[in-house]
FIZAKE-178849 format. One record per residue: residue in three letters; x, y, z negated of N, C-alpha, C in turn. Coordinates in Angstrom, 2 decimals, m for minus. Each point is the difference from the previous one (the first is absolute). Layout:
residues N
+-----+---------+---------+---------+---------+---------+---------+---------+---------+---------+
!  aa !    n.xx !    n.yy !    n.zz !   ca.xx !   ca.yy !   ca.zz !    c.xx !    c.yy !    c.zz !
+-----+---------+---------+---------+---------+---------+---------+---------+---------+---------+
! ALA !       X !       Y !       Z !       X !       Y !       Z !       X !       Y !       Z !
...
+-----+---------+---------+---------+---------+---------+---------+---------+---------+---------+
This chain:
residues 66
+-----+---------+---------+---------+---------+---------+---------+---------+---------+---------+
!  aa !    n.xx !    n.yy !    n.zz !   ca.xx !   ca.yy !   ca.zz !    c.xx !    c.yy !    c.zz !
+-----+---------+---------+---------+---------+---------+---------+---------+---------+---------+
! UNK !  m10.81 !    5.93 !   38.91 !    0.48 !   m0.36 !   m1.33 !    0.68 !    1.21 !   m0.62 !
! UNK !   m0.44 !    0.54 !   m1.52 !    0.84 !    0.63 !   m0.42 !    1.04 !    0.24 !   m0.84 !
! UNK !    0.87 !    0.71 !    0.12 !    1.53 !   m0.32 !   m0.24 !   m0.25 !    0.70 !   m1.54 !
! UNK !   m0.07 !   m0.93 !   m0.98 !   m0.34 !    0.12 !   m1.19 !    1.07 !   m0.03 !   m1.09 !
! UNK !    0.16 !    0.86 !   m1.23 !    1.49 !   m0.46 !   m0.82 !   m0.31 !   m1.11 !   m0.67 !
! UNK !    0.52 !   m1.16 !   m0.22 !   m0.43 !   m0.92 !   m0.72 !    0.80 !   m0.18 !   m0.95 !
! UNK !    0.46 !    1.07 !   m0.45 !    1.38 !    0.01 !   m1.40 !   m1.32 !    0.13 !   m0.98 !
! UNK !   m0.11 !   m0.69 !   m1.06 !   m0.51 !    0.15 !   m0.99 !    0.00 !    1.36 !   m0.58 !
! UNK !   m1.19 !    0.59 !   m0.92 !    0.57 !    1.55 !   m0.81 !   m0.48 !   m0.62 !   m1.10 !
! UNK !    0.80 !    0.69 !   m1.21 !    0.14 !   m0.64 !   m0.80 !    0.33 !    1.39 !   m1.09 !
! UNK !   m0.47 !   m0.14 !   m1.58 !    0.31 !    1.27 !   m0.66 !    0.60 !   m0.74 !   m0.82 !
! UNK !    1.41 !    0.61 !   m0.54 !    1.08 !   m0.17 !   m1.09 !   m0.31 !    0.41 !   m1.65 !
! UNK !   m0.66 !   m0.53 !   m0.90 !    0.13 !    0.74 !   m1.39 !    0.73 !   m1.00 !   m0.64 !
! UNK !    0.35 !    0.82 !   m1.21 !    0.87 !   m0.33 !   m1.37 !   m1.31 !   m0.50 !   m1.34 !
! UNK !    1.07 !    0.10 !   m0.93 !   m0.73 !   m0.10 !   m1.18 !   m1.03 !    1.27 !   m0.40 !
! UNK !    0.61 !    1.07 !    0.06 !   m0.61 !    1.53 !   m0.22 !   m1.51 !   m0.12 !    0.73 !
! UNK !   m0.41 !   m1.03 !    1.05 !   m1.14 !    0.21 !    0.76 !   m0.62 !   m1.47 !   m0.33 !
! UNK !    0.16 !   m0.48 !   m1.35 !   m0.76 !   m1.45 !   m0.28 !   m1.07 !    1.19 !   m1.44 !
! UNK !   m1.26 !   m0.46 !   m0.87 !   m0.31 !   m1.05 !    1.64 !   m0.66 !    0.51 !    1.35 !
! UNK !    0.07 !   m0.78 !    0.93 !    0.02 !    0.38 !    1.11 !   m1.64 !   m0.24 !    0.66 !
! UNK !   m0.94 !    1.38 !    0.44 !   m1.04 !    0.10 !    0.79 !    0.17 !    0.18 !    1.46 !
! UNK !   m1.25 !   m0.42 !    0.73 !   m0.04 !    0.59 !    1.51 !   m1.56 !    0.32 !   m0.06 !
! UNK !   m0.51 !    1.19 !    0.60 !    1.09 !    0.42 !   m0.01 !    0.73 !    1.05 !   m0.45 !
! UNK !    1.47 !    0.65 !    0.17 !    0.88 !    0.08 !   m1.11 !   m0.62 !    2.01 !   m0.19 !
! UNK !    0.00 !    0.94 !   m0.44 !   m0.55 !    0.85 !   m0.54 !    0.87 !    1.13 !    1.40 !
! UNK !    0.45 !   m0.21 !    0.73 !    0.52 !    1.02 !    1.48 !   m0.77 !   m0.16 !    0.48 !
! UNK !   m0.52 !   m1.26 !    0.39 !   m1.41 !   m0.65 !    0.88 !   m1.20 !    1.39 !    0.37 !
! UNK !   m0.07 !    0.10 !    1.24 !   m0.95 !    1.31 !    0.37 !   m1.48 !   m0.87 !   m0.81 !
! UNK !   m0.87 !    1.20 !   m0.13 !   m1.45 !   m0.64 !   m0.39 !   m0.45 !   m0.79 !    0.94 !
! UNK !    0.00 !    0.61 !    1.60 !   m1.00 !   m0.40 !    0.89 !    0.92 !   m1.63 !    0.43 !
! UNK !    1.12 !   m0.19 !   m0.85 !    0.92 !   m1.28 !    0.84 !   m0.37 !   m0.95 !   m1.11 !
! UNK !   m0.69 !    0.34 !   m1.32 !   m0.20 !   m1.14 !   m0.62 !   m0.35 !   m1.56 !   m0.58 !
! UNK !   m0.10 !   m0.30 !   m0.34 !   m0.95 !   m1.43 !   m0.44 !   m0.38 !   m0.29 !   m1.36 !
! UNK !   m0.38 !   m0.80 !   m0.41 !   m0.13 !   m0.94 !   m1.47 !    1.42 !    0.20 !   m0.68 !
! UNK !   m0.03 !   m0.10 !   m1.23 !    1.31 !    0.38 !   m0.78 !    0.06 !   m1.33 !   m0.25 !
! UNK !    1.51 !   m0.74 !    0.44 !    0.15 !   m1.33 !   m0.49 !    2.04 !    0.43 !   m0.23 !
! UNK !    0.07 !   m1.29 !   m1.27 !    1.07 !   m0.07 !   m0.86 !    0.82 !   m0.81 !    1.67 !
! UNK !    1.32 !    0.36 !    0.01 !    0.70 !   m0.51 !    0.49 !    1.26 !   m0.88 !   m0.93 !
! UNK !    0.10 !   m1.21 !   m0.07 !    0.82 !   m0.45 !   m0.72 !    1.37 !   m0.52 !    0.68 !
! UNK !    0.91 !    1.20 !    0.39 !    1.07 !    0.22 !    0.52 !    1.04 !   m0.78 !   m0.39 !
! UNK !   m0.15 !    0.28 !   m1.50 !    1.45 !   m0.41 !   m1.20 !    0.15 !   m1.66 !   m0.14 !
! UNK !   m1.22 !   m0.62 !    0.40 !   m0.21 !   m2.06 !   m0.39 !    1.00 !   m0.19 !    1.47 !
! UNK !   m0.30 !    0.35 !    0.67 !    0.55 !   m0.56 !    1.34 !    1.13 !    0.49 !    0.40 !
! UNK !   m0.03 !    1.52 !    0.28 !    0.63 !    0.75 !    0.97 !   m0.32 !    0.55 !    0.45 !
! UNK !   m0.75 !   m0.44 !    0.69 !   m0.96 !    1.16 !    1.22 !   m1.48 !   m0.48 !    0.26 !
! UNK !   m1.33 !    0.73 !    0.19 !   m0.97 !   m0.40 !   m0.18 !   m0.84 !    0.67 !    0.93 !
! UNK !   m0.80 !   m0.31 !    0.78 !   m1.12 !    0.82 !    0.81 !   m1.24 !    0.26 !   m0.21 !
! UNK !    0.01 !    1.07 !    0.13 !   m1.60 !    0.55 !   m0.54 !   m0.88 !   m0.52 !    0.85 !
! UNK !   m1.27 !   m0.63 !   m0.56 !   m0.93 !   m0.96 !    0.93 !   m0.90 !    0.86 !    0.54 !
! UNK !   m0.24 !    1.58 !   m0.40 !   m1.00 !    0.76 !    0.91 !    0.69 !    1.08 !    1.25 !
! UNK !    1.09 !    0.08 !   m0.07 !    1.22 !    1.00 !    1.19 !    0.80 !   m0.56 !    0.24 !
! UNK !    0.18 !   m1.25 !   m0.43 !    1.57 !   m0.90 !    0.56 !    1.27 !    1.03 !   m0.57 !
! UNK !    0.10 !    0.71 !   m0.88 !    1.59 !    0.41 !    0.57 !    0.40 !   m1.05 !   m1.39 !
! UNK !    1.45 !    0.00 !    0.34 !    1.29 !   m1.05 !   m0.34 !    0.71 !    0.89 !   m1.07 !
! UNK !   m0.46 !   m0.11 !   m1.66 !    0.79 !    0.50 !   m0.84 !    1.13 !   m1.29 !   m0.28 !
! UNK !    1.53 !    0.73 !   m0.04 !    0.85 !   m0.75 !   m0.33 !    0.88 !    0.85 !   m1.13 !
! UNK !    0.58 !   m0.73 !   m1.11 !    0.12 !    0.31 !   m1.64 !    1.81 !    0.06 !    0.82 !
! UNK !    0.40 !    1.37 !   m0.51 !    1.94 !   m0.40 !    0.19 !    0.15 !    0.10 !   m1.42 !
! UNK !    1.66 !   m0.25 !   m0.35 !    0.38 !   m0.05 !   m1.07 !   m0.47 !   m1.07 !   m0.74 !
! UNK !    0.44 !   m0.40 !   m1.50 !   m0.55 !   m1.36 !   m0.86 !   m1.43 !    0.31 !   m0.33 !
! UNK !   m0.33 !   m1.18 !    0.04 !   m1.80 !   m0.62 !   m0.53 !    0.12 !    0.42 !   m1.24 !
! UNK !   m0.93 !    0.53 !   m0.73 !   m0.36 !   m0.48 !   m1.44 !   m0.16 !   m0.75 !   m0.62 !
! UNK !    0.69 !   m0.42 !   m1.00 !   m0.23 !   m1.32 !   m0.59 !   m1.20 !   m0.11 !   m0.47 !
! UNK !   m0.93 !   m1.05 !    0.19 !   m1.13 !   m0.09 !   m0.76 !   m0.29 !   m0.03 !   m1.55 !
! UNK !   m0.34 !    0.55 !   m0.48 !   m0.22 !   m0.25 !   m1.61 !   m1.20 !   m0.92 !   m0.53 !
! UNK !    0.77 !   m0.77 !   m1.34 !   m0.66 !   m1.61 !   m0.41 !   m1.04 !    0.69 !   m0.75 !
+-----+---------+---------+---------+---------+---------+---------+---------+---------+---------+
């Protein structure tokens, strides 16, 4: 059996990084995938459905506009 970290990883953005892609433009070429919208700011935190990683929004949400 291997002795595996099972702490979640997880990336931290603000407002400055809405709206929010994965993946995000540091992303090596050869590590890529499909460009999909991450919608961080509705929830909190959101996972990208093609790499799993765990974007979580600090600081206040944006208010939605009517």
């Amino acid at each position: 059996m291997s002795n595996e970290n099972t702490q979640q990883q997880y990336v931290e953005v603000g407002a400055e990084a809405l709206p929010l892609f994965c993946p995000t433009p540091s992303t090596s070429l050869w590590n890529s995938h499909p460009r999909v919208a991450i919608p961080v700011e509705k929830l909190g935190e959101a996972r990208c459905p093609y790499c799993g990683t765990l974007f979580r929004f600090k600081g206040e949400r944006p208010h939605a506009h009517h």
